[in-house]
DRENTORKOL-3810 file (N, C-alpha, C; in nm, 4 decimals):
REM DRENTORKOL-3810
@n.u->2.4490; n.v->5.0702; n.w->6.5536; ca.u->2.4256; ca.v->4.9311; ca.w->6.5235; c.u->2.5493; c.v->4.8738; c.w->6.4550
@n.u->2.5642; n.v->4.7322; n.w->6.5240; ca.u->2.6956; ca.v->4.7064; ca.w->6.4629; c.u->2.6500; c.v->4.6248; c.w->6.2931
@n.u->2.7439; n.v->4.5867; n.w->6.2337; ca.u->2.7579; ca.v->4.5504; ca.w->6.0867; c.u->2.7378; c.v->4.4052; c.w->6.1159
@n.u->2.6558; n.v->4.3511; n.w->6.0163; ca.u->2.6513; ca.v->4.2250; ca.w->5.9994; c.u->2.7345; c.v->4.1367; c.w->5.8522
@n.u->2.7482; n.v->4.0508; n.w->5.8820; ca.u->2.7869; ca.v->3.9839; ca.w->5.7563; c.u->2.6665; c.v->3.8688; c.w->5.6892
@n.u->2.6690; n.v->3.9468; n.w->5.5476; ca.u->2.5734; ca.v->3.8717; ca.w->5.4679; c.u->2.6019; c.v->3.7546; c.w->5.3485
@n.u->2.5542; n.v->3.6949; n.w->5.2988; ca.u->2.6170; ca.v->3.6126; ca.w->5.1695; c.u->2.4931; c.v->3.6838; c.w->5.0644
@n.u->2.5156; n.v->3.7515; n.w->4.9996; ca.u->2.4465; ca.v->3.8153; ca.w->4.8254; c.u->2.4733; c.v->3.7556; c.w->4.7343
@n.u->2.3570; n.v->3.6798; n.w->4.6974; ca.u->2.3788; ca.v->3.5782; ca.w->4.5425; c.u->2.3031; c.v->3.6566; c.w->4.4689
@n.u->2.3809; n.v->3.6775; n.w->4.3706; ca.u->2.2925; ca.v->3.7708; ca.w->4.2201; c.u->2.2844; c.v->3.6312; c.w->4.1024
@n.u->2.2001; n.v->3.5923; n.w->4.0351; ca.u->2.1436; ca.v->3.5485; ca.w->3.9339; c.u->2.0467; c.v->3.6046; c.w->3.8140
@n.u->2.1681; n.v->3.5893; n.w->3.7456; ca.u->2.1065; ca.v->3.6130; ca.w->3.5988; c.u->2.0699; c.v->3.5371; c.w->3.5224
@n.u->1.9607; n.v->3.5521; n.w->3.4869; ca.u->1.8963; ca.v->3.4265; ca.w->3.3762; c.u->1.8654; c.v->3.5340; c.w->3.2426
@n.u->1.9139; n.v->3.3989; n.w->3.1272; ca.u->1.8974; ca.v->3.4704; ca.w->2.9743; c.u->1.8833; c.v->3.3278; c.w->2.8997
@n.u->1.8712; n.v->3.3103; n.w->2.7327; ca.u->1.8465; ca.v->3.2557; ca.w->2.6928; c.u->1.9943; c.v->3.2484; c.w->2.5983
@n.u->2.0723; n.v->3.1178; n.w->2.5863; ca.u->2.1724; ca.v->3.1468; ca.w->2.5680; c.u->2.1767; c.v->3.0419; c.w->2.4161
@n.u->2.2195; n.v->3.0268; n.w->2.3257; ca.u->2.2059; ca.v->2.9498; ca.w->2.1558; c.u->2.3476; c.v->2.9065; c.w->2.1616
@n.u->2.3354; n.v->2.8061; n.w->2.1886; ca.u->2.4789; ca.v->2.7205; ca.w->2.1317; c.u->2.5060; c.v->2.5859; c.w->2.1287
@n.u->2.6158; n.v->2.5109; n.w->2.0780; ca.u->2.5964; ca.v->2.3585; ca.w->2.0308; c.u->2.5757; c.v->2.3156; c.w->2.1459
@n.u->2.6065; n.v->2.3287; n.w->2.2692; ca.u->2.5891; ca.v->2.2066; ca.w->2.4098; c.u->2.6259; c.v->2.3010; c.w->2.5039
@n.u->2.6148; n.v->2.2658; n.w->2.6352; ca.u->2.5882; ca.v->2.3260; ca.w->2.7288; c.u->2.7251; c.v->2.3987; c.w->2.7872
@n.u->2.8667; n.v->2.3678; n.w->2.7282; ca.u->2.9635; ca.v->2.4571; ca.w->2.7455; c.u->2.9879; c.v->2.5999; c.w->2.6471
@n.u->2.9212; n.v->2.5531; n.w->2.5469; ca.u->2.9100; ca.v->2.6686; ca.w->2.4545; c.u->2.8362; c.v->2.7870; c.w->2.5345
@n.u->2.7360; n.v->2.7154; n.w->2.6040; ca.u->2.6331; ca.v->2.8205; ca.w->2.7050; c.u->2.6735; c.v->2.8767; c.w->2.7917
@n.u->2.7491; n.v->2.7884; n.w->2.8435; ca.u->2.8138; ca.v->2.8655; ca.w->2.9706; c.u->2.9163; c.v->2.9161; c.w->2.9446
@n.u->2.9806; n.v->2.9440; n.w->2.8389; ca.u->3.0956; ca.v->2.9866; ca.w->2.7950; c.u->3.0307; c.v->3.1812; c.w->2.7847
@n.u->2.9170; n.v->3.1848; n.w->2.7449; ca.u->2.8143; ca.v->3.3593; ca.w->2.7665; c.u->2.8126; c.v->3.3677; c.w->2.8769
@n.u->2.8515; n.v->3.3261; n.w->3.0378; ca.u->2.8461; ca.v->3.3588; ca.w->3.1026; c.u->2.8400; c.v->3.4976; c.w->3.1696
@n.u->2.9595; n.v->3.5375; n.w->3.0948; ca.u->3.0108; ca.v->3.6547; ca.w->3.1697; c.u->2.9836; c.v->3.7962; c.w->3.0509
@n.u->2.9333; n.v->3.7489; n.w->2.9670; ca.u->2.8685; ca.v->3.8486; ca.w->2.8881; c.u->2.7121; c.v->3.8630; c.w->2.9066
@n.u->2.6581; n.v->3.7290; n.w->2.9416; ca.u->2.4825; ca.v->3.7694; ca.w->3.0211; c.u->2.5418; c.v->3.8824; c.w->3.1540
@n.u->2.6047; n.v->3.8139; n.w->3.2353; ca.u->2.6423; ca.v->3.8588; ca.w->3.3670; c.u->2.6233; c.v->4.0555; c.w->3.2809
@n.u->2.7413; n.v->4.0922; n.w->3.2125; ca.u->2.7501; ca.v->4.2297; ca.w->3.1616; c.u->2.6701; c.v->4.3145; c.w->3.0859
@n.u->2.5353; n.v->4.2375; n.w->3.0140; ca.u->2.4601; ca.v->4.3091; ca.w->2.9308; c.u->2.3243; c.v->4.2956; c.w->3.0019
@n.u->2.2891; n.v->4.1572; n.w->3.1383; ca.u->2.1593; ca.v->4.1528; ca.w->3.1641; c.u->2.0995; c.v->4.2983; c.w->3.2607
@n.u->1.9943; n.v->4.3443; n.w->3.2565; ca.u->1.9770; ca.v->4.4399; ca.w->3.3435; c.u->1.8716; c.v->4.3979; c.w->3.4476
@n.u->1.8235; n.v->4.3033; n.w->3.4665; ca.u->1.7756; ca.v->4.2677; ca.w->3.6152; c.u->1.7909; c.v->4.1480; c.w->3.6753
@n.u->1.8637; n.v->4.1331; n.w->3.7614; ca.u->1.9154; ca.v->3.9863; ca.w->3.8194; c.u->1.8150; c.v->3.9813; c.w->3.8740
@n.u->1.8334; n.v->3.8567; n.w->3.9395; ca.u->1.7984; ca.v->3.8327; ca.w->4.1212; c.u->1.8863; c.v->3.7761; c.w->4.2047
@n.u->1.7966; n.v->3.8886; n.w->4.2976; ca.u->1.9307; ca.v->3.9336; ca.w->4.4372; c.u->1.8695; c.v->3.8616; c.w->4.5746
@n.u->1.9545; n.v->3.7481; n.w->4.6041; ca.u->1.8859; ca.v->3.6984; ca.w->4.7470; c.u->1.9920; c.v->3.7639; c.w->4.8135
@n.u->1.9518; n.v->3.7846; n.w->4.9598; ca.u->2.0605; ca.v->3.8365; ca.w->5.0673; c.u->2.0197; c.v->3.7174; c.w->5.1979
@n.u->2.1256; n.v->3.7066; n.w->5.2741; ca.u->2.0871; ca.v->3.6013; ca.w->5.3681; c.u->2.2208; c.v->3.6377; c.w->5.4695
@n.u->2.1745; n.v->3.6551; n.w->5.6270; ca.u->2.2689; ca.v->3.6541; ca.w->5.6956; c.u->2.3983; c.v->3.5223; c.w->5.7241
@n.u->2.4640; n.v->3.5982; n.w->5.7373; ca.u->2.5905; ca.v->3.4409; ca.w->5.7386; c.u->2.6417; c.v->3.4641; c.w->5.8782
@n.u->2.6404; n.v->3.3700; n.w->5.9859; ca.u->2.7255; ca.v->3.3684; ca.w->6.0937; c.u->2.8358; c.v->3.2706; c.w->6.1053
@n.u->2.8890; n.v->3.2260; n.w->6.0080; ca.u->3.0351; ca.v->3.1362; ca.w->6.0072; c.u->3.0418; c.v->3.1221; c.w->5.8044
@n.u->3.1610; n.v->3.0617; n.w->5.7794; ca.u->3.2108; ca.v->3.0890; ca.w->5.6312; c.u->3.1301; c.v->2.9773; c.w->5.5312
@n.u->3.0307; n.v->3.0119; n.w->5.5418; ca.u->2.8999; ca.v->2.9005; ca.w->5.4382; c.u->2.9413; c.v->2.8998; c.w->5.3015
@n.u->3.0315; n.v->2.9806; n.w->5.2407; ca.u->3.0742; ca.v->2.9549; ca.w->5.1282; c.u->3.2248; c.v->2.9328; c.w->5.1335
@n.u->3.3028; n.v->2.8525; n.w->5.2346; ca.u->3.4023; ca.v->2.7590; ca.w->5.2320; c.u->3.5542; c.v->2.9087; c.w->5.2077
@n.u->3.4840; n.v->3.0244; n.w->5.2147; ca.u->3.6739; ca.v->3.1430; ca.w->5.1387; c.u->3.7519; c.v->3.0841; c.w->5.2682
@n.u->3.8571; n.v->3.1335; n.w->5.1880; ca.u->3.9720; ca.v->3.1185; ca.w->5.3084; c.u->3.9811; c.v->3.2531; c.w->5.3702
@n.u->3.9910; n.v->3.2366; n.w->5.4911; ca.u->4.0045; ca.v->3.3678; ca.w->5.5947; c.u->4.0793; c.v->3.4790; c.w->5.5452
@n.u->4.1203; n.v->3.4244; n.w->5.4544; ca.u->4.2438; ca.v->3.6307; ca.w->5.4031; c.u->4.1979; c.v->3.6422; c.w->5.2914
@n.u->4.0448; n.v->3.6276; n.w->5.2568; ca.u->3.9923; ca.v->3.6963; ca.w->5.1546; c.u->3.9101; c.v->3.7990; c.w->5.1905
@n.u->3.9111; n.v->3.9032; n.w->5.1260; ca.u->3.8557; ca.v->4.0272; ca.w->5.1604; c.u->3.6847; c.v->4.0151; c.w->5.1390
@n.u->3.6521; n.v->4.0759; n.w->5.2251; ca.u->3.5017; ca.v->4.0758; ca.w->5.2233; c.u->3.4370; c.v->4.2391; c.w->5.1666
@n.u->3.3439; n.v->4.2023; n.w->5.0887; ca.u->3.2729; ca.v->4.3362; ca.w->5.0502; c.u->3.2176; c.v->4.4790; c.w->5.1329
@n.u->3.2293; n.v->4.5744; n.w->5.1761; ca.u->3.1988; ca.v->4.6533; ca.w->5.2477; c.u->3.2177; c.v->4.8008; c.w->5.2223
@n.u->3.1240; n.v->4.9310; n.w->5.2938; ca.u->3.1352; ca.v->5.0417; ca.w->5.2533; c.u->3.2870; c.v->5.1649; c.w->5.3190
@n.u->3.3626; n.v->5.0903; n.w->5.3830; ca.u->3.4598; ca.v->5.1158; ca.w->5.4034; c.u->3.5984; c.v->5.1744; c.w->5.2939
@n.u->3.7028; n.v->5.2058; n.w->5.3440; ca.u->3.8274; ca.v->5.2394; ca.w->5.2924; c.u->3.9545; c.v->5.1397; c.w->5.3217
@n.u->3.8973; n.v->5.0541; n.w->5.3526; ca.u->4.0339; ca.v->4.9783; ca.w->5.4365; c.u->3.9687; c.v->4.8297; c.w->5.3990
@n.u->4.0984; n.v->4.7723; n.w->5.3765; ca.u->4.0856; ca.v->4.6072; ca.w->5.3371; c.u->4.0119; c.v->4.5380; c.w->5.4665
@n.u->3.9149; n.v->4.4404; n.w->5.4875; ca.u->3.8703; ca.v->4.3626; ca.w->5.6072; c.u->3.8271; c.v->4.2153; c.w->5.5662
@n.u->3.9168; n.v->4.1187; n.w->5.6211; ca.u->3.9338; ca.v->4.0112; ca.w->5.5935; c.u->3.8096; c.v->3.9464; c.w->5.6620
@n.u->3.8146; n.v->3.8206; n.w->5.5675; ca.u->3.6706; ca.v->3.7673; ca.w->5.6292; c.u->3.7198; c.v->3.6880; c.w->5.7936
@n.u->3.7853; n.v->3.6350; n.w->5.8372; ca.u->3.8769; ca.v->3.5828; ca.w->5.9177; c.u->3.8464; c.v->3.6810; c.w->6.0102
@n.u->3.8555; n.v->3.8065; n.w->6.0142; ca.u->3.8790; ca.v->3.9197; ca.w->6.1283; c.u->3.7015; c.v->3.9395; c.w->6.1261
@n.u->3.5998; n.v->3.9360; n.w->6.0293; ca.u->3.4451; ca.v->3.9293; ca.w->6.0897; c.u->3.4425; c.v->3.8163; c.w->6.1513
@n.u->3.4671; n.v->3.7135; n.w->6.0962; ca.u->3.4493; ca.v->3.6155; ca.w->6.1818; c.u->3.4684; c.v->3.5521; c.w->6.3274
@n.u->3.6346; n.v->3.6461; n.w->6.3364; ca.u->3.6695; ca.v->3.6138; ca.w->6.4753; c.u->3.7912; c.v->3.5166; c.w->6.4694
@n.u->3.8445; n.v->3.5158; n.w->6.3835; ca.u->3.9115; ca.v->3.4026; ca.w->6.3056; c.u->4.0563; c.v->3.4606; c.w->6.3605
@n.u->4.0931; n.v->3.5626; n.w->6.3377; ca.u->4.2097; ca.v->3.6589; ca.w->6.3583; c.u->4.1430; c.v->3.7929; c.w->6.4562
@n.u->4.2981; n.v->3.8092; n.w->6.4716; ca.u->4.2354; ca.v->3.9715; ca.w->6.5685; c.u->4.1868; c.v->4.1124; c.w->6.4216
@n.u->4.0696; n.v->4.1721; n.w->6.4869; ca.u->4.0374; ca.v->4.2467; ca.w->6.3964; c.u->4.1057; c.v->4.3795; c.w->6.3820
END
């Protein structure tokens, strides 16, 4: 079976204390590191729904760099 390409959004929700809403989002990346259960949507993608540019590398269980451009069809793979 061949490989598909997916888009995986993880969301973390926490309760975050600070003067206004940049203070909040400023914990971003420390909820992101201490939360222990996101939520994980997965959704097939057949063209670039989140706008990358084609020579960004896409996630996969491989050894070798694979550009999103070359799943797509964008470039030769």
């Amino acid at each position: 079976m061949a490989n598909k390409l997916f888009v995986v959004e993880i969301t973390y929700r926490a309760y975050a204390l600070a003067a206004d809403r940049y203070g909040a989002e400023d914990m971003a990346y420390e909820i992101a590191r201490t939360e222990d259960y996101p939520n994980v949507s997965v959704t097939e993608a057949t063209s670039n729904v989140l706008g990358w540019d084609s020579e960004c590398l896409v996630y996969h269980n491989g050894g070798e760099d694979i550009t999103l451009g070359s799943v797509l069809g964008e470039e030769p793979q």
